[in-house]
N, C-alpha and C positions, 0 to 999 in steps of 0.2 A: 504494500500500500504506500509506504515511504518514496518507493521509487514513481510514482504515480501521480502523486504528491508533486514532487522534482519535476516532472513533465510540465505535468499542470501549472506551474505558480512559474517555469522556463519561458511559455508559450503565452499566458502573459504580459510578463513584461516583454516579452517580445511585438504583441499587440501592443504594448503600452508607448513602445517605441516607434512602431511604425506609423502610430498617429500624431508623434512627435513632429515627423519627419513634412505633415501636410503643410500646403502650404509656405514650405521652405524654399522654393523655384524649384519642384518637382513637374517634369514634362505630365501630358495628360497621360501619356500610356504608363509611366510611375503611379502617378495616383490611380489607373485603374487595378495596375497592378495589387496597390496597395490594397486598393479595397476588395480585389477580389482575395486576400490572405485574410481582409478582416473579416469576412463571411462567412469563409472555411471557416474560419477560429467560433465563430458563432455557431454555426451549424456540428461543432463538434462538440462544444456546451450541449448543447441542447441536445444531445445522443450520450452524456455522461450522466450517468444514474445519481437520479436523487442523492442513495444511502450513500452514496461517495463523495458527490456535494455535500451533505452533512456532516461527512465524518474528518472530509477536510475542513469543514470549516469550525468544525469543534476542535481539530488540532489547533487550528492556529491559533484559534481566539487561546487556548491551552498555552501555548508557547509564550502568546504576547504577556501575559496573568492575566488574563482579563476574570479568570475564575478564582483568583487568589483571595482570599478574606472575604468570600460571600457571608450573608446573613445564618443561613443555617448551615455550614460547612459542618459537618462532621454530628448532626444531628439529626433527629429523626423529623420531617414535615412535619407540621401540624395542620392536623384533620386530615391527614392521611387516612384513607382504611375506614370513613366514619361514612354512613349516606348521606346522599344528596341532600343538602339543602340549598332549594332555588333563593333565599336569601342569605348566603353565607359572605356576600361582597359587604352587604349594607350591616351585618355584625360584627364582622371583623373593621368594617372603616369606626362604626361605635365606640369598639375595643381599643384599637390603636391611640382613637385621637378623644377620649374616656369625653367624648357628647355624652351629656344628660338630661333628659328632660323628653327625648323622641321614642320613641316602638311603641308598642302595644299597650294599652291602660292594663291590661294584666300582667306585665311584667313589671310598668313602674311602681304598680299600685306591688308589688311583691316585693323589689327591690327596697322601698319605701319603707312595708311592713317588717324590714329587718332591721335598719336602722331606726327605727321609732323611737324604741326606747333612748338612744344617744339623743335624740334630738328633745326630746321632752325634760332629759336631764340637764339639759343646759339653758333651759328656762327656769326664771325667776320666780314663777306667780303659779299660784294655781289657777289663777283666770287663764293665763297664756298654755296654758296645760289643759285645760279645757277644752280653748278654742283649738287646737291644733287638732285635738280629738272628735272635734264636731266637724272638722271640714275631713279628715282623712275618712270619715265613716261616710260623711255625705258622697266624697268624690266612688267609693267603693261601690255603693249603693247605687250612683249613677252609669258605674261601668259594669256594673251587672245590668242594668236595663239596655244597654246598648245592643241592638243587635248587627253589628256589623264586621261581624265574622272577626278572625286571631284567636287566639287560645283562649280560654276556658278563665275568667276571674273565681279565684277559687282562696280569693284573697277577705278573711274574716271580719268582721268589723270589731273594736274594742268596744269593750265595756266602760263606761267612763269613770264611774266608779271606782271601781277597781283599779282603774290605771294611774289616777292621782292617789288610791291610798298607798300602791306600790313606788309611786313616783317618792310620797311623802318617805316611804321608808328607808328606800335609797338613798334620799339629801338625808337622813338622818345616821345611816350609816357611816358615807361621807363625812359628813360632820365629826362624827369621833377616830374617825380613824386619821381626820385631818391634823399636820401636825400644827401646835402651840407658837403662837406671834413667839418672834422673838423678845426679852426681854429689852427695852428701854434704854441704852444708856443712861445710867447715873447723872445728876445735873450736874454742874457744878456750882459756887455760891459765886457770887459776885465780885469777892475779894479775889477768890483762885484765878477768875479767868483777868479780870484787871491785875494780878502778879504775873502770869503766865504771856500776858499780852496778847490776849487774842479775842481781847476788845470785851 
């Protein structure tokens, strides 16, 4: 294949050369000459197998690095081996560039449902603990009414109840296991810091 290889990439720049040569004060029967070598050279592409065209052209791109520190070199694809999904462009672009806020109201409303608890504890109020639980159960409620096809909302609604006295007991855990303000510095009197000079 090597020596095939050497023909080919010979034959070339030997094309590469003789259209160099156009237009140089070449007579008309040189330049027919010429072009009738560039047609051969054409017409014998075009009678060179595919898998030969490919497998030169994966040598060289090989030779030049052009394969050298690829992305998954020396790992396994991902989503190799897994089925079809007719949207696996628009999850993976999701993924990559971590958009939020777009697919399916049963995946945000799930996603959402995981994170809840974090987000409830970083509120202040049980009024704001409330309202967060009154709009995540309304929005639940309304993407179960939707009927416009995606997966299955199978996402619960909270109790509210329960979810501020679990809230409560959480800040209260927190709380003791928070550690102790540091102590104070010492003042000092009046005299010290007028002997000291530092006003």
């Amino acid at each position: 294949m090597s020596g095939g290889v050497g023909n080919f990439r010979r034959r070339l720049e030997r094309a590469a050369e003789l259209r160099s040569y156009r237009g140089a004060g070449l007579s008309a029967e040189e330049e027919a000459a010429i072009e009738a070598a560039e047609e051969k050279e054409r017409q014998k592409r075009k009678k060179v197998d595919d898998a030969a065209r490919v497998e030169y052209l994966i040598r060289d791109a090989m030779a030049q690095g052009k394969f050298d520190n690829l992305k998954y070199s020396g790992k396994p694809i991902p989503g190799l081996g897994e089925a079809y999904d007719p949207d696996w462009w628009v999850k993976g672009l999701i993924q990559r560039e971590h958009i939020s806020g777009l697919g399916p109201k049963a995946i945000l409303l799930r996603t959402e449902d995981a994170e809840l608890d974090a987000r409830l504890d970083a509120q202040f109020t049980e009024k704001q603990v409330r309202d967060i639980l009154a709009d995540f159960n309304a929005r639940v409620i309304d993407a179960r009414r939707q009927l416009q096809g995606g997966p299955p909302v199978v996402t619960k609604t909270r109790d509210v109840e329960a979810e501020v006295s679990h809230w409560h007991e959480r800040r209260a855990a927190k709380a003791k296991t928070a550690p102790a303000p540091p102590d104070p510095a010492p003042k000092r009197s009046w005299w010290q810091r007028v002997w000291n000079g530092t006003g």
